[in-house]
N, C-alpha and C positions, 0 to 999 in steps of 0.2 A: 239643281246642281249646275254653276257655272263650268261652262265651256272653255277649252281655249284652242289656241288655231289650228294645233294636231283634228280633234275632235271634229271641227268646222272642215277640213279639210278632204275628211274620211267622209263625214254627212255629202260634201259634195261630190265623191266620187260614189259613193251610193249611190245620188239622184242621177247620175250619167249614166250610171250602170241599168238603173231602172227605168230608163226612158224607152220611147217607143218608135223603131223604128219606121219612116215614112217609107211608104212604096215607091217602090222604080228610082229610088234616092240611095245617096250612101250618109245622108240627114239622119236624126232622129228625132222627137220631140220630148223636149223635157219639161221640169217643172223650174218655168223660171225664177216664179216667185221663192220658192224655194231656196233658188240658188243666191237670189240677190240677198236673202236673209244671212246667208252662212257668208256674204262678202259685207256685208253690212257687223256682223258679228267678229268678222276675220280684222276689220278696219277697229273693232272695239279694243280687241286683245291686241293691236301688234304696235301700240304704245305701250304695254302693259311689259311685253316681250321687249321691245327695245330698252325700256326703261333699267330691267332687269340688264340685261347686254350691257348698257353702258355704266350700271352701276359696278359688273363686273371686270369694267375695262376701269371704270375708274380706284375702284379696290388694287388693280396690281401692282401699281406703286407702292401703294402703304403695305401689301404682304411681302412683297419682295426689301422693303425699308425693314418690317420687323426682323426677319429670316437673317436681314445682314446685322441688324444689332445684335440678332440671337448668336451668330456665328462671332461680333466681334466680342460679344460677351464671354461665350465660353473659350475663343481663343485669349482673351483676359486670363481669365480663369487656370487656364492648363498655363501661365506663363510664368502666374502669380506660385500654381502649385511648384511648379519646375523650379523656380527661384529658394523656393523654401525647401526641396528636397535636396539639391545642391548644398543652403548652407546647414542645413540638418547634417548633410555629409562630412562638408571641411571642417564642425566641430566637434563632428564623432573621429574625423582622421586625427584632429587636432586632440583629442581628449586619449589616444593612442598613445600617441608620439611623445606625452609628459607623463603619464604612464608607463611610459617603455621608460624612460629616462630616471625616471623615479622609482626604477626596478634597478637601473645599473647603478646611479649612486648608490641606493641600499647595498647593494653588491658588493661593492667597489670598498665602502667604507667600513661593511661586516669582516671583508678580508681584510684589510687594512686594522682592523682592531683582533682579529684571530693572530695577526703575523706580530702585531705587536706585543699578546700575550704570551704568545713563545718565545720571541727575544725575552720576555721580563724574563721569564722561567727559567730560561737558557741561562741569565745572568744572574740570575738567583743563585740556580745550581751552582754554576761555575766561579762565585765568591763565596760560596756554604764551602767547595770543597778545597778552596785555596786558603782559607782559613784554619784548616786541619795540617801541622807540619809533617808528618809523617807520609803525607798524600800530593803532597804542595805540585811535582812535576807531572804526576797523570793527571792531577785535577786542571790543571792548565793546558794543560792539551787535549784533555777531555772537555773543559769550557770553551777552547776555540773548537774545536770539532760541533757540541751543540748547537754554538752562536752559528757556525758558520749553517750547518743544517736547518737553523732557524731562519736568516736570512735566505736558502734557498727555496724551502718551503713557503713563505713569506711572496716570494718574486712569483712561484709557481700560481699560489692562490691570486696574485693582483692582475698575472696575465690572462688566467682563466674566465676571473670577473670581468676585465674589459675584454675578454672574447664573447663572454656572453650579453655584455652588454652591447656589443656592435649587431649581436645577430638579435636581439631582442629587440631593439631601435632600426633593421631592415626589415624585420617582420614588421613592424608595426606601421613602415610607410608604405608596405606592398598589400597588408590591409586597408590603408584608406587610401591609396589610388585604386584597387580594387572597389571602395565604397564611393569611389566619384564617379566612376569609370558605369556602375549602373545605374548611380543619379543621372547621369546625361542621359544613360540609355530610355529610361522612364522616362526621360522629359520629353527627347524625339518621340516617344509614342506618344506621348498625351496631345503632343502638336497637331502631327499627324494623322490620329481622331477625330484631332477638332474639326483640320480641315476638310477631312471626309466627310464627314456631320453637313459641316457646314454646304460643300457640295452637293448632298444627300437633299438637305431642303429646298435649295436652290431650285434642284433639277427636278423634286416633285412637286413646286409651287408652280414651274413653268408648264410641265405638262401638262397640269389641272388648268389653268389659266387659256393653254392653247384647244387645249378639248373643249372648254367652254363658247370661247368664240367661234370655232370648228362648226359646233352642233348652233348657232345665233345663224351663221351665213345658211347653213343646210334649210333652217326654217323661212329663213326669208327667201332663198331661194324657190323653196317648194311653193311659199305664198304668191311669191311674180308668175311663177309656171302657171299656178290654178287661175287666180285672175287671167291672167293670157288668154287660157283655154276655154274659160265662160264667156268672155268677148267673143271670141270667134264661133262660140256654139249661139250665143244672143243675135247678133251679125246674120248671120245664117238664119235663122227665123224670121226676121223683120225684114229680110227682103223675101224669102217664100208665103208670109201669110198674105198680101194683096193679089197674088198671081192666083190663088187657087179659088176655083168656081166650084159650084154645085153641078155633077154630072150631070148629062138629062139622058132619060130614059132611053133608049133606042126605041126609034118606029118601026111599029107592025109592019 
């Protein structure tokens, strides 16, 4: 099973741990061969490591590049929906407003044909009964009294229809400025999302990105300390092993 410089790291903090203290020194002896293997091992992987490190520094451009097409895209997206929900609006306001209209002409010309079938009627009567001599003065004063009740009824019904048709034609524009009034509102949110979103990836691409080189420096760091520290434990041996002699016996 390949090693990497965690591993080698710990292997040599092991061998310092299990080394054997010298007498009357604050030295100990260890196993150097040992240790030159897990520096020789540490010097394998930490191209391996770097490689990795700078492939991650060189990847952040290109995620930080997609995260902003991904953001300019969906800010596309909600601007294109907004646009379309808007004019989805001004032709539902607009399909109102000739609706309402085409409610008060119907109106307007239903009374207009009611008032004028009263005056026929009216004039009808009122020459059926002048045509009769015996009737000739009430039927003429009874024909202007219809006429004239026909003409009032008549103004009553046309003012009614263009009353109704005013309030018919203000309901219908306070329906579709109410139907624009929430197309805008749904479009600021869709924006608003987006740019969240888009924030959102932004600021978990950077954090990943700074953790990564974070935990690059920590390893390398750890690796200059160990090196360091096997120098100075090597150092320290090559100048004690010439000094030291073979006791001699004490004499009797």
């Amino acid at each position: 099973m390949s090693m990497n410089v965690e591993d080698y790291l710990e292997k040599i903090e092991d061998t310092l741990d299990n080394g054997r203290k010298i007498a009357f020194t604050s030295q100990i002896s260890v196993d150097i061969e040992a240790i030159r293997t897990c520096v020789d091992g540490i010097r394998e992987s930490i191209p391996e490591e770097i490689r990795q490190a700078r492939n991650i520094v060189s990847d952040r451009n290109q995620i930080i590049s997609e995260a902003n097409e991904i953001a300019e895209q969906t800010v596309n997206e909600a601007n294109a929906q907004s646009r379309d929900t808007i004019n989805r609006a001004n032709e539902k306001a607009k399909e109102h407003i000739l609706t309402a209209e085409e409610r008060a002409k119907a109106a307007i010309r239903d009374a207009e044909e009611k008032a004028a079938a009263l005056k026929a009627d009216a004039e009808a009567q009122a020459r059926q009964m002048v045509e009769e001599n015996e009737i000739t003065a009430r039927a003429k004063a009874h024909a202007e009294e219809l006429i004239q009740k026909a003409k009032n009824q008549a103004e009553i019904i046309i003012t009614n229809a263009n009353a109704n048709a005013t309030e018919t034609v203000a309901r219908a524009n306070a329906q579709s400025e109410e139907v624009r009034a929430r197309a805008a509102q749904w479009s600021s949110d869709i924006c608003a999302s987006a740019a969240n979103f888009v924030q959102h990836v932004i600021g978990s691409t950077e954090r990943s990105l700074t953790n990564s080189l974070a935990n690059v420096r920590q390893a390398k760091e750890n690796i200059n300390n160990a090196i360091g520290n096997n120098a100075g434990v090597a150092q320290a041996q090559n100048r004690q092993q010439p000094s030291q002699q073979p006791q001699q016996p004490p004499k009797q």
